[in-house]
PLY file of the C-alpha trace (Angstrom):
ply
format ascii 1.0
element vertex 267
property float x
property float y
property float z
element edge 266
property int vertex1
property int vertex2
end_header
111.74 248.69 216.47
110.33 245.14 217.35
106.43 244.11 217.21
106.23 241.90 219.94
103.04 239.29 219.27
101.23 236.90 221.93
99.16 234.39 220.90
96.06 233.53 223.47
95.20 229.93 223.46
93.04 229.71 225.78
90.41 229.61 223.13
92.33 226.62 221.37
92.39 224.89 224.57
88.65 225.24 224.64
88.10 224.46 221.47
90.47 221.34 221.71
88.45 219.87 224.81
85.34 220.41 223.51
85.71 219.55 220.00
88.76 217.15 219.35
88.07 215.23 222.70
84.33 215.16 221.80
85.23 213.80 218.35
88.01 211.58 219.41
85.28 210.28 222.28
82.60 209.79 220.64
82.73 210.71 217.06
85.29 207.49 216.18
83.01 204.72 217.92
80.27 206.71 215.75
82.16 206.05 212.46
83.04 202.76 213.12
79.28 201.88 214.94
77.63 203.08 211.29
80.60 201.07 209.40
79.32 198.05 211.19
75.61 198.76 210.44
75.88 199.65 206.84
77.98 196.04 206.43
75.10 194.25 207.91
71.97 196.12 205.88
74.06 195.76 202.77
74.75 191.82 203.37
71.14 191.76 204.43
70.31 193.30 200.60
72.72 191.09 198.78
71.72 187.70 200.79
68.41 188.28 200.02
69.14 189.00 195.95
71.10 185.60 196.49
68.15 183.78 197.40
65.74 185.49 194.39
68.30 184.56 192.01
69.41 181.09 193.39
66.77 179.39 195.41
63.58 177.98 194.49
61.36 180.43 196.23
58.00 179.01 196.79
56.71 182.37 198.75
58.47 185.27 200.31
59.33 183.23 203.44
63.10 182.51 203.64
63.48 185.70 201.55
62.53 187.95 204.61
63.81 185.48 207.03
67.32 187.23 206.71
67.33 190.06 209.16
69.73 192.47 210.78
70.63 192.97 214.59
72.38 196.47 214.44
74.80 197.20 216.87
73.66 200.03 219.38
76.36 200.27 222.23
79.19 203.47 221.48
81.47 200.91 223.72
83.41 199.60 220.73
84.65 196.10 222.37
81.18 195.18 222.74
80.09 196.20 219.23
78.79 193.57 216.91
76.63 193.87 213.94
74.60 190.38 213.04
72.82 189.58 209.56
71.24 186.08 209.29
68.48 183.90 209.32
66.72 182.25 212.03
65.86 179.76 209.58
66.96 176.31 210.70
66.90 175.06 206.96
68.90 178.03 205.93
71.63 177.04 208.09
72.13 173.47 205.63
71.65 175.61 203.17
74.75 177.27 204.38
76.99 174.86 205.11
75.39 171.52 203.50
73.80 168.52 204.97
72.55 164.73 204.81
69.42 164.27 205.64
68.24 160.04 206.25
65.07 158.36 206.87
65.24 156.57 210.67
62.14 154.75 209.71
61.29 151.92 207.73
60.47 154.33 204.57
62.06 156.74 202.87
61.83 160.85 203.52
58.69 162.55 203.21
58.52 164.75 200.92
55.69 167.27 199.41
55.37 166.85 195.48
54.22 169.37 193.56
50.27 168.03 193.22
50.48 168.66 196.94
51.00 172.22 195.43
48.55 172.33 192.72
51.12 171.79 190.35
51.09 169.92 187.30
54.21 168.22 187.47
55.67 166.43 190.85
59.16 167.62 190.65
60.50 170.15 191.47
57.72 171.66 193.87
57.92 175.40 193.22
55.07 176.54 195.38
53.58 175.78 198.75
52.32 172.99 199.72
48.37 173.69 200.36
46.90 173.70 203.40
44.51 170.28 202.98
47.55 168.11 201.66
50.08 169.35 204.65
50.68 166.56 206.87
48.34 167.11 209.92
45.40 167.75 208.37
45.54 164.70 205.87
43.54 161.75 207.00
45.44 158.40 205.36
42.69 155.50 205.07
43.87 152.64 207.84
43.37 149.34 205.61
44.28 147.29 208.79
42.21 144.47 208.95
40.56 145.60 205.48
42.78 143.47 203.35
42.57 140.04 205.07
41.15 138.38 201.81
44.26 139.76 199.50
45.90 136.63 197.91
49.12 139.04 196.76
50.04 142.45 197.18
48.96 143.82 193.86
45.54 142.31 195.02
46.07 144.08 198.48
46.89 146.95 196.23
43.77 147.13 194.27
42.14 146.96 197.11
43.26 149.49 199.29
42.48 151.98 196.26
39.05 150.89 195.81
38.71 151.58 199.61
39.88 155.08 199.00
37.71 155.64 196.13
34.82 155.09 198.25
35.97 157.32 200.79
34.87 160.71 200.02
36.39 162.15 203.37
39.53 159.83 203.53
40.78 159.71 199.90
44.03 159.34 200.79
45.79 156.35 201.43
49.44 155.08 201.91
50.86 152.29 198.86
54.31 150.86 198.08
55.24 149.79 194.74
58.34 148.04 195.18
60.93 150.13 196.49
59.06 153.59 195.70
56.23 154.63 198.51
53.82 157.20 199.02
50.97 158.54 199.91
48.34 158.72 196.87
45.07 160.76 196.61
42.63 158.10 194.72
40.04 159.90 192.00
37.17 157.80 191.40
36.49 158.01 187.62
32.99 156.71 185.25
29.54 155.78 186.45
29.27 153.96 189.98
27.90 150.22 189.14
24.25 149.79 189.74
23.30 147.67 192.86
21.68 145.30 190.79
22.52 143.54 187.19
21.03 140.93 185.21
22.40 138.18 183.56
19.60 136.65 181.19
16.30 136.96 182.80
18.17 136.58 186.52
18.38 139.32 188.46
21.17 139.78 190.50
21.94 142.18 193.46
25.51 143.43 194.24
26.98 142.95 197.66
29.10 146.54 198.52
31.03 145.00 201.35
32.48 148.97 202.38
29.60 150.96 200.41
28.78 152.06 196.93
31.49 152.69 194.80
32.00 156.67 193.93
33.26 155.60 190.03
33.87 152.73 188.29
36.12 149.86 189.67
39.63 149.77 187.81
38.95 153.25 186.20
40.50 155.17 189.18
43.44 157.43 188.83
46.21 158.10 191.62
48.16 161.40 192.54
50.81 161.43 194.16
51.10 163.58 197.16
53.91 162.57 199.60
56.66 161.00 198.59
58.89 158.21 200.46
60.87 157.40 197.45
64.38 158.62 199.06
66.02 157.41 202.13
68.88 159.57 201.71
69.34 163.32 200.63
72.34 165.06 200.51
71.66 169.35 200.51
74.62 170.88 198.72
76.50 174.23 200.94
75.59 176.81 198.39
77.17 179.83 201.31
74.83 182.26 200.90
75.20 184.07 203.55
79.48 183.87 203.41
79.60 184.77 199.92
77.01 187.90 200.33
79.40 188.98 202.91
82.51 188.26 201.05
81.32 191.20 198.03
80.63 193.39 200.70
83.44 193.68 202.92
85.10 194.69 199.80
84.05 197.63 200.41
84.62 197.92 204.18
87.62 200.57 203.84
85.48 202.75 201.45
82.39 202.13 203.73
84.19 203.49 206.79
85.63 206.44 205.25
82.30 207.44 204.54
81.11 207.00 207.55
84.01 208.93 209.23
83.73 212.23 206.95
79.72 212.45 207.34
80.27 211.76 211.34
83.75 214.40 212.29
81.82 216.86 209.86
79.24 216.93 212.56
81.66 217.97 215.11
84.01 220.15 213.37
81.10 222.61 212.22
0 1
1 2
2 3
3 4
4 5
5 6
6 7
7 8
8 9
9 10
10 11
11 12
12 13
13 14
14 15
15 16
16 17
17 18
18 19
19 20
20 21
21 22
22 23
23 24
24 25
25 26
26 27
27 28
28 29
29 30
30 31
31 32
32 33
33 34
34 35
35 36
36 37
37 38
38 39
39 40
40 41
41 42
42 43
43 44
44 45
45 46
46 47
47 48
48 49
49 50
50 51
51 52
52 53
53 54
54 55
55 56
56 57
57 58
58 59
59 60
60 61
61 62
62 63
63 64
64 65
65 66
66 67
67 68
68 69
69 70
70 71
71 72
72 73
73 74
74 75
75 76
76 77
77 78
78 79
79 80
80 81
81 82
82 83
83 84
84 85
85 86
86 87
87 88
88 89
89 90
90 91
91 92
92 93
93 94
94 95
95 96
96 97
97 98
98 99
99 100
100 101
101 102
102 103
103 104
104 105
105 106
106 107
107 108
108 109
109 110
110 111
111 112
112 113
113 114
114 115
115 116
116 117
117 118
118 119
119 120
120 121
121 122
122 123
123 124
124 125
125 126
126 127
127 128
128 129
129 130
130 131
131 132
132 133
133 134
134 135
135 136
136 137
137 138
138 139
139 140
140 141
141 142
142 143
143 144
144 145
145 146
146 147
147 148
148 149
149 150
150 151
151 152
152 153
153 154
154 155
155 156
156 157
157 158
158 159
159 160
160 161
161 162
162 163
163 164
164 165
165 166
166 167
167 168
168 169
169 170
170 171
171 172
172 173
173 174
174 175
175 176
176 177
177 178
178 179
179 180
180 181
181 182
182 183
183 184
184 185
185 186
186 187
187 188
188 189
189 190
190 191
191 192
192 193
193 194
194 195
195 196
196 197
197 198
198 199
199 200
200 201
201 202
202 203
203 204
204 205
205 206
206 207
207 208
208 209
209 210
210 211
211 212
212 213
213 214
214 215
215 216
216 217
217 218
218 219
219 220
220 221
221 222
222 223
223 224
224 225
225 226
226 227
227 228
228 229
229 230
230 231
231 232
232 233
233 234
234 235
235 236
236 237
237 238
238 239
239 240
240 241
241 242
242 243
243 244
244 245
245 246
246 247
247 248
248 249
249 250
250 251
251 252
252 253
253 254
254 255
255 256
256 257
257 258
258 259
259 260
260 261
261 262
262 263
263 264
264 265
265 266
């Protein structure tokens, strides 16, 4: 006696076309679409730990500057997952750079008074909004120094100017090779307009007004700086070396992504 036996496949085919060609179709570009993605969030995460841990961070700024442009196409030539910054700084930050002055002074650069800092160097915070460049008003002392017999006299005189300049306290001085722009603080008891010298009485002659302070007593802050024609920003690859820890775990990643994605279909 013989048992004869038939198999029916119909229902494998069926289950082949609309399961294993459904998975092989769209399930694999899935896998390797969220492989892509989870590279760039997690470079995203560690870039931005980089720059906590690394950078002097004066706000938030560059921090959240590094963003992610997922990929969203299932066509898997055209898929391409971006993390970056649109930062142009962040780019010689990158890779390095040379910066030089073009001009007949040196680089300007915010110190840290211009922060409210105590110290000028290194600036750790931002630079407030009334020492920024284009809202500062630097006193013009064309024309205002004609009488100067030397610089240092030319000197002294443009800070006097300042001093007496309650709106325009800021004004531009070079002390031999190092330049800047100063803020000038008026300090002591303005002179009286008149003085005696025995039983004379004299009057005063304020040629730009009535000094704020006392002459010679004022004190100078420094709130640009020229003092370097030349700075050279180190490549520190932020952004490579993020990337480099986490496509260690690219083959783990996609795995991952694989088992959570055919698990859909196979259900």
């Amino acid at each position: 006696m013989v048992a004869n036996f038939s198999l029916n496949t119909s229902e494998i085919n069926k289950w082949e076309k609309n399961v294993l060609q459904k998975a092989h179709r769209v399930a694999f570009p899935l896998a390797i679409k969220g492989t892509l993605n989870t590279l760039a969030f997690n470079t995203m995460r560690e870039s931005r730990e980089t720059i906590r841990e690394d950078f002097t961070n004066r706000n938030k700024w560059t921090e959240r500057s590094v963003r992610v442009i997922p990929v969203k196409t299932l066509k898997i030539v055209d898929m391409q997952a971006e993390t970056g910054s649109a930062l142009d700084y962040m780019l010689d930050q990158e890779v390095g750079a040379r910066r030089s002055s073009k001009g007949e002074h040196g680089l300007r650069i915010p110190t840290g008074a211009a922060a409210g800092q105590a110290s000028l160097f290194p600036r750790k915070k931002t630079v407030k909004k009334s020492f920024r460049r284009g809202q500062m008003k630097i006193l013009n002392m064309a024309g205002k120094g004609r009488g100067a017999k030397s610089k240092k006299q030319f000197l002294l005189m443009s800070i006097r100017v300042a001093a007496l300049r309650g709106q325009l306290p800021f004004v531009f001085l070079q002390f031999g090779k190092k330049s800047g722009v100063y803020k000038v603080i008026p300090h002591g008891p303005a002179p009286s307009p008149t003085y005696r010298r025995g039983k004379t009485k004299f009057s005063r002659s304020f040629k730009w007004g009535r000094p704020k302070g006392t002459p010679g007593k004022e004190t100078l802050k420094l709130i640009h700086s020229f003092g370097h024609r030349n700075i050279k920003i180190p490549a520190s690859h932020w952004l490579s070396k993020s990337f480099e820890r986490v496509a260690q775990q690219s083959a783990n990643i996609f795995l991952k992504e694989a088992d959570r994605v055919f698990n859909r279909f196979v259900r």
